[in-house]
C-alpha positions, 0 to 999 in steps of 0.5 A, spaced: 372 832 338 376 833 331 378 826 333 376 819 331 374 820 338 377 820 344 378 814 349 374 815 356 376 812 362 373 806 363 367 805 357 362 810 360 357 813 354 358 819 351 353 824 350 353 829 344 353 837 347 349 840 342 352 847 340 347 853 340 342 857 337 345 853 331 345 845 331 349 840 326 347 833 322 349 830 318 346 826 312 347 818 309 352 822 304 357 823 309 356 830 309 356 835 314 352 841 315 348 846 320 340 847 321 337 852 325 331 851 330 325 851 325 330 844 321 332 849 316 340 848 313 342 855 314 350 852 313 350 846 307 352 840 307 359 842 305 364 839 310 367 832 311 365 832 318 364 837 324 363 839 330 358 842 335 358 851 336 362 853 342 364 860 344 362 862 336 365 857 333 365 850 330 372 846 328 370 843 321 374 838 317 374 840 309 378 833 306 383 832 310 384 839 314 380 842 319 379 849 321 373 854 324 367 857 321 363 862 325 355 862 326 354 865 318 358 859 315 364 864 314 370 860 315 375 865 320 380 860 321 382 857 314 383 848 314 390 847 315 390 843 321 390 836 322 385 835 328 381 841 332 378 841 339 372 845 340 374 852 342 374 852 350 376 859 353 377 863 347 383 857 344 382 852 340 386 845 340 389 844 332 394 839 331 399 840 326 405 837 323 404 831 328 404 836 335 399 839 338 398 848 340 392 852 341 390 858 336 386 864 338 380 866 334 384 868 329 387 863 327 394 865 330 398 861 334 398 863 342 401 857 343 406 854 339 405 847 337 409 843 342 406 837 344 404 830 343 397 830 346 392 836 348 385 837 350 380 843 351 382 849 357 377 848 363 378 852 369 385 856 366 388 849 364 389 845 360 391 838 360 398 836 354 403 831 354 410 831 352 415 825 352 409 821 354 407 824 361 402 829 362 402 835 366 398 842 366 398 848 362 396 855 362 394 860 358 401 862 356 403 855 355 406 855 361 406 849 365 402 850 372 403 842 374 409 839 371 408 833 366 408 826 371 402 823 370 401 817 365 394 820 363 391 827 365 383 829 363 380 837 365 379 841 370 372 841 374 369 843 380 377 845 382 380 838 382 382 834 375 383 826 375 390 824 373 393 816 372 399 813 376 400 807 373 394 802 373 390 807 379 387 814 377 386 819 384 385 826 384 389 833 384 388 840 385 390 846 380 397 847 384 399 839 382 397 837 389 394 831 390 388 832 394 386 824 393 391 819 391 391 815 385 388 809 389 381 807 384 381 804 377 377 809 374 374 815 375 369 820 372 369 827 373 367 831 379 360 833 377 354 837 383 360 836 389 362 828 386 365 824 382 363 816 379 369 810 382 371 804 380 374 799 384 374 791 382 369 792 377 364 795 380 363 803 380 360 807 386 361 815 388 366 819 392 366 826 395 371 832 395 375 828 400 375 822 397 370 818 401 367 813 398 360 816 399 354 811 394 357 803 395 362 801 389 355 796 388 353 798 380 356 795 373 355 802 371 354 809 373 354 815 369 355 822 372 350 827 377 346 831 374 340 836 376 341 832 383 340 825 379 345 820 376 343 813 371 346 807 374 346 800 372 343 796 377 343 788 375 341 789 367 337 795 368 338 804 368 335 808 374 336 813 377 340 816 385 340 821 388 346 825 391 344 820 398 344 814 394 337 812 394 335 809 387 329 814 386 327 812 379 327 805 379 331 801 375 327 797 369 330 801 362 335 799 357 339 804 357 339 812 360 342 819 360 343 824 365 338 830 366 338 835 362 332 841 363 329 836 367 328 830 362 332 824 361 332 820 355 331 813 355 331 807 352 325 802 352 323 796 349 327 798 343 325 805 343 327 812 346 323 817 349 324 822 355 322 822 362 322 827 368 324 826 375 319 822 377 321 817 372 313 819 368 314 819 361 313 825 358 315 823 351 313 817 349 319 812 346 319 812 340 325 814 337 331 810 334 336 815 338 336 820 343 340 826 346 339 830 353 335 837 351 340 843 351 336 850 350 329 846 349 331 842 343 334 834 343 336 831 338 333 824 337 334 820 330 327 817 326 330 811 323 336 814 318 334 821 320 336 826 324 332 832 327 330 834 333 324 835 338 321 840 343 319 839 350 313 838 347 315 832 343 315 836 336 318 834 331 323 837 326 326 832 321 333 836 319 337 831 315 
């Protein structure tokens, strides 16, 4: 976050991880704030856009700078930086004058600003570019993985996707290849396997790189709570880790599971089912994110507000 946004390896959905106990909305306005879980604005609508809470804090953007506030709304970190990251193991990516660093929770520089590009700490490393290369980087701006890659994401579950060339493979945190770059696209390891492309189509490896579901799908998304969403023919449904489809496909889009619900769109309309694939939340909502801490937030037309597990309603914004 804190950027227009960024490009993800080959067009997957991105999901909004809403950052508790405080959510964030927005309004038609433009403007950005903070409501609690009964949809009261408990932080106004002050700011020019926003991120969600991580570890305490929030990257908001104040005219044309960005900086941190804490769950009371009080800014800790003052607006001077360009763009801003979440905060991920207690640093925070800033940009400033056009070079990328990472701050401490008061603001200070631990890191200094060094690099073209660079992303969140995941697993004690961070993924940054100098001279058009990435490597990794640890706490102390140390690189750990030399700058070789034509692009590089996070960490996760011990091993980290990097770009070579048009092929993108797999490495460990010492910089071992563990995989070689030999697939068109990839997702991050997720429940012990990550989402490939080959030739356009997409299907899932193991640790060691065995293709484990056939590269058969148009699209798939990554594993959660032991079921992925695929897209097979012109409809969602969903795999488990052995690759049999056990909630069939007939959805017009899908997200993963989160505390055992998945939103989904029929007929032009969201709604929530659970593993069985039963709607539990009828679909009647213009927009749907995964639950996170009992709540997901969906959208009523313009509105945005969120729902319990139940399907309540509280109108935020």
């Amino acid at each position: 976050m804190g950027r227009s946004g960024r490009k993800r390896l080959w067009g997957a959905l991105s999901l909004f991880v809403m950052g508790f106990p405080w959510f964030l909305g927005g309004c038609a306005t433009g403007k950005w704030g903070y409501v609690d879980r009964a949809g009261s604005i408990v932080i106004p609508l002050q700011y020019d856009d926003a991120t969600p809470f991580t570890e305490g804090l929030a990257a908001v953007k104040m005219g044309e700078k960005w900086g941190y506030i804490d769950n009371s709304g009080n800014n800790v970190i003052k607006p001077e930086f360009d763009a801003a990251w979440r905060f991920r193991e207690g640093l925070g990516a800033v940009m400033k004058d056009g070079r990328w660093g990472y701050v401490d929770r008061r603001g200070s520089f631990v890191i200094e600003p060094m690099f073209e590009n660079a992303y969140p700490f995941f697993e004690g490393l961070a993924p940054v570019s100098v001279n058009g290369l990435w490597g990794f980087i640890d706490r102390t701006g140390k690189f750990v993985i030399k700058p070789g890659f034509d692009f590089a994401d996070r960490f996760s579950e011990g091993l980290a996707a990097v770009k070579l060339g048009a092929h993108w493979g797999f490495v460990d945190n010492k910089g071992v290849t563990v995989i070689r770059p030999r697939f068109d696209g990839v997702l991050s390891f997720s429940e012990g396997m990550a989402a490939v492309l080959i030739g356009g189509k997409r299907g899932f490896i193991d640790r060691a790189g065995q293709i484990v579901i056939p590269l058969e799908f148009e699209l798939v998304l990554s594993f959660s709570e032991q079921l992925a969403p695929v897209l097979a023919g012109n409809q969602w449904g969903y795999l488990d880790p052995t690759g049999k489809m056990v909630i069939a496909p007939r959805f017009e889009k899908a997200f993963p599971f989160r505390e055992g619900l998945a939103p989904v769109k029929l007929d032009g309309k969201w709604g929530y089912i659970d593993k069985a694939g039963k709607f539990v939340i009828e679909p009647k909502f213009d927009g749907a994110y995964p639950f996170s801490e009992g709540f997901a937030m969906v959208k009523v037309g313009r509105a945005v507000g969120y729902i319990d597990k139940t399907g309540r309603y509280m109108e935020a914004l």
